[in-house]
C-alpha positions as CSV (number, residue, x, y, z in Angstrom):
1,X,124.8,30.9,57.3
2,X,123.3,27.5,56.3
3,X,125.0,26.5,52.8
4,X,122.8,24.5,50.9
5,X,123.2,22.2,47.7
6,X,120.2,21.0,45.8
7,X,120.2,17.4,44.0
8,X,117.2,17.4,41.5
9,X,117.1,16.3,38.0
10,X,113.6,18.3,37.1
11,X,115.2,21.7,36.6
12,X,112.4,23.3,36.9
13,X,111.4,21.4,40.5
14,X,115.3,22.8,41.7
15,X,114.3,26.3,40.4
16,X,111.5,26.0,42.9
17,X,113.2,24.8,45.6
18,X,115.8,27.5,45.0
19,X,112.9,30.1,45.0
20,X,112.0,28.8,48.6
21,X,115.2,29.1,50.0
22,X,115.8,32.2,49.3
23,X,112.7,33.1,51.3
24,X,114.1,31.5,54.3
25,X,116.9,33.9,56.5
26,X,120.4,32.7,56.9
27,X,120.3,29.9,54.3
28,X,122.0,30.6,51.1
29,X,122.6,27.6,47.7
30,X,125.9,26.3,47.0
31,X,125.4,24.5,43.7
32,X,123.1,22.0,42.4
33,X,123.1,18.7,40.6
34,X,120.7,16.8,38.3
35,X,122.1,13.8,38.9
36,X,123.7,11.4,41.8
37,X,127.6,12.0,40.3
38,X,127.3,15.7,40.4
39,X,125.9,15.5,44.0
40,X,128.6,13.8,45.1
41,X,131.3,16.1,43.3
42,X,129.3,19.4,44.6
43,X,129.8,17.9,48.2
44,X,133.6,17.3,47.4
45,X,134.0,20.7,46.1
46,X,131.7,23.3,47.9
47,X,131.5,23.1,52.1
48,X,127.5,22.0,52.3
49,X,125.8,22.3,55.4
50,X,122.6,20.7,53.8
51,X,122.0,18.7,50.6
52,X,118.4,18.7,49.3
53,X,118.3,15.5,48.1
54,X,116.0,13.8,45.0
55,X,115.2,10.1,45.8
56,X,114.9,9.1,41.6
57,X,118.2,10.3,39.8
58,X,119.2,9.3,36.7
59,X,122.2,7.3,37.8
60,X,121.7,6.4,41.2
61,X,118.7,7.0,43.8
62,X,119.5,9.4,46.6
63,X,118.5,6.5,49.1
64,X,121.7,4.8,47.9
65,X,123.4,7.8,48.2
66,X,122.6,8.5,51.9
67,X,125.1,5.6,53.7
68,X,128.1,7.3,51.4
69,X,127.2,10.7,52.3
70,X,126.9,9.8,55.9
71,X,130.9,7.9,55.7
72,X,132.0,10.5,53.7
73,X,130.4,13.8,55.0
74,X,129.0,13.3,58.4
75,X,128.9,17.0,59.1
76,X,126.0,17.5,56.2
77,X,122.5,17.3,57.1
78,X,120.3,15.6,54.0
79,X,116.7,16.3,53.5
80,X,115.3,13.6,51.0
81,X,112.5,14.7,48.6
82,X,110.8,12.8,46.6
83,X,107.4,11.5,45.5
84,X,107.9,8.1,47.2
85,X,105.8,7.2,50.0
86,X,106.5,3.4,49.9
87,X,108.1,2.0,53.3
88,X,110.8,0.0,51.6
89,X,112.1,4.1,50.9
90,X,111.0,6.0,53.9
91,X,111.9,3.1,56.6
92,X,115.3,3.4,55.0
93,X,116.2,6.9,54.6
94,X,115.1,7.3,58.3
95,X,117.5,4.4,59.6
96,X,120.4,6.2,57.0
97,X,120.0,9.9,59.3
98,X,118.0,11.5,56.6
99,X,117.3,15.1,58.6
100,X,114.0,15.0,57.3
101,X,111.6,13.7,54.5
102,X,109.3,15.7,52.7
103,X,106.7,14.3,49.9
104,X,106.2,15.8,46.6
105,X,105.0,17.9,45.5
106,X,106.5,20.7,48.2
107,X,104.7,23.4,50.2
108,X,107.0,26.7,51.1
109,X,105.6,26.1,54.7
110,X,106.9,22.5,55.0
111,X,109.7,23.2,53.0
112,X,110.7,26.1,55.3
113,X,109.8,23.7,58.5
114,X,112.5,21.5,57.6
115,X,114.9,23.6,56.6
116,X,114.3,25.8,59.9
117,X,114.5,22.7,61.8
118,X,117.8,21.9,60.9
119,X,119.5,25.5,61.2
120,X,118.1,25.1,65.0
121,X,119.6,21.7,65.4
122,X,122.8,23.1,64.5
123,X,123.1,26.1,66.4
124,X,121.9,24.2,69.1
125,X,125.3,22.2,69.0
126,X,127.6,25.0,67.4
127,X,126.7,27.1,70.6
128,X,127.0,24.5,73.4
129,X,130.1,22.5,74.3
130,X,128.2,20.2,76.4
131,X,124.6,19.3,75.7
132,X,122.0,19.1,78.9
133,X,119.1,16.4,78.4
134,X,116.6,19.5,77.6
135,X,118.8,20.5,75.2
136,X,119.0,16.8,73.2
137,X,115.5,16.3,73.6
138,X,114.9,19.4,71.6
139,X,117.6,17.7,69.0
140,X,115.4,14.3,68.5
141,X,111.8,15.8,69.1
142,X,109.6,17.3,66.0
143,X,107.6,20.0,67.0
144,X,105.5,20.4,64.3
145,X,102.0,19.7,65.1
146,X,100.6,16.3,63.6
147,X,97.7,16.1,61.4
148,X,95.0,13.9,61.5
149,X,94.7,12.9,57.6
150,X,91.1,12.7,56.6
151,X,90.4,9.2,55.5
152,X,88.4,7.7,52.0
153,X,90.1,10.0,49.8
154,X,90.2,9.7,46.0
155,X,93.3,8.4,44.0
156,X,95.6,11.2,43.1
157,X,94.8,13.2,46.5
158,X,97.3,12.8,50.0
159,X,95.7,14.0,52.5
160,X,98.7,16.0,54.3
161,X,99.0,17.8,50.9
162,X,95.4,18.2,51.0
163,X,95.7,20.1,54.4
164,X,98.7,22.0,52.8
165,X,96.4,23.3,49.9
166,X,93.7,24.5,52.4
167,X,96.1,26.1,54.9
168,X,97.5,28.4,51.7
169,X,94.0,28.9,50.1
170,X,93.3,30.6,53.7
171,X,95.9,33.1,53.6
172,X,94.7,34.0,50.2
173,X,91.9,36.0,50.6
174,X,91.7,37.5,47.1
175,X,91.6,34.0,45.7
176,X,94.4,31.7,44.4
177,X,94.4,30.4,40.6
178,X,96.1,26.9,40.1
179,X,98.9,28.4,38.3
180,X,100.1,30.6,41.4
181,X,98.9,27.4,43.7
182,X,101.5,24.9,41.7
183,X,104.0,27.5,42.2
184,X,103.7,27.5,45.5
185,X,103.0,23.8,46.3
186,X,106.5,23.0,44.1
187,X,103.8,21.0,41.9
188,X,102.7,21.7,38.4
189,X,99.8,23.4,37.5
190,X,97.7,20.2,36.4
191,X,98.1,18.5,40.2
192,X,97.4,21.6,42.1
193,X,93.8,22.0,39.8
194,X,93.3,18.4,40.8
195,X,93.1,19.8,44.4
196,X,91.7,23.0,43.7
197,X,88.8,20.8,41.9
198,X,88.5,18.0,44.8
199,X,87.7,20.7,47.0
200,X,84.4,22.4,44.8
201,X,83.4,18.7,44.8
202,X,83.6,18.3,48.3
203,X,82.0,21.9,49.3
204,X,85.3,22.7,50.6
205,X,85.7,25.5,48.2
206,X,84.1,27.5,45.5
207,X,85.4,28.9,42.2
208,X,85.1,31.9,40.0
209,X,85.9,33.8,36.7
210,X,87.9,36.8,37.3
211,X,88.0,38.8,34.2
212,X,91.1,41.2,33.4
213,X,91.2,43.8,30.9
214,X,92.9,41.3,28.5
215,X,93.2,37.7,27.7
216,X,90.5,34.6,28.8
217,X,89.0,35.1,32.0
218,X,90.8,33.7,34.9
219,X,89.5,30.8,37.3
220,X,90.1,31.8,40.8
221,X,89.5,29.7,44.0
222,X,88.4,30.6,47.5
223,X,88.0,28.5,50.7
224,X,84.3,28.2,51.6
């Protein structure tokens, strides 16, 4: 069993991220923290395989963070996630052993990918006194397929999100509202209609009015 800890201060981001890993098999929370002192007491106090780590805390960023949790807990895996795609933070994290680094806001599916990736990494080397090169090229390759991120986008839309949005629209073949999309995304309802509406304006996707039997009639999205 994977034994996660989650570092967030947005409660309700953590609640997400909580919600996603309990979807995922043989991963279970520890604790979590809303800020960079708790983080570090949750890792003295609870055995954490993974820490989900927020790059902007109140105190400190989880950036700093990663060179003391490396000293200090070299046994823990950290995924840093955050909405900071500047290379004076990703350069960093990567050169610090972050296991991973996911962009805000969070799809289950990449979320899960990460995650998964490092429960195989470690049963790789829990299960294997000595390691053949096969078996260390598995450790340091990424198998997830690479996008190619469609260029002249507007401000406000990333384009591996984008792809994100579209891969989940096409599972949902009743339609998808931006409520259940933010949910999904880790994003609030406001950015996922931003991508629900770049898509209409790009033909990508149509939209209509679902009406129940009470309330305001519901918007609902479809892939074209």
């Amino acid at each position: 069993m994977l034994k996660v800890a989650i570092a967030e201060d947005d409660f309700r981001v953590a609640s997400i991220h909580e919600q996603f890993l309990e979807k995922i098999d043989h991963a279970a929370l520890t604790g979590k923290a809303l800020n960079a002192k708790e983080a570090l007491h949750l890792l003295e106090t609870e055995e954490t395989d993974l820490l989900l780590l927020d790059n902007y805390l109140p105190d400190r960023t989880g950036l700093s963070l990663l060179p003391e949790i490396r000293e200090r807990w070299p046994g823990t895996d950290v995924i840093l996630i955050t909405a900071s795609t500047e290379k004076e933070v990703v350069e960093p994290a990567v050169r610090y052993g972050a296991a991973d680094y996911i962009v805000k806001p969070v799809t289950f599916e990449r979320f899960k990918s990460a995650v998964e990736k490092v429960q195989k990494r470690r049963r790789l080397i829990d299960s294997n006194h000595e390691l053949t090169q096969d078996m260390i090229d598995q450790m340091f390759s990424d198998q997830r397929p690479q996008e190619t991120p469609p260029t002249l986008l507007p401000k406000g839309i990333d384009p591996l999100t984008l792809q994100k949005v579209k891969d989940m629209m096409r599972t949902q073949i009743q339609g998808i509202n931006a409520e259940e999309l933010g949910q999904n995304m880790g994003a609030s309802r406001t950015t996922a209609r931003r991508y629900l509406e770049y898509l209409i304006s790009s033909g990508e996707a149509k939209a209509e009015l679902e009406y129940g039997i009470v309330g305001r009639p519901e918007r609902k999205y479809y892939l074209v």
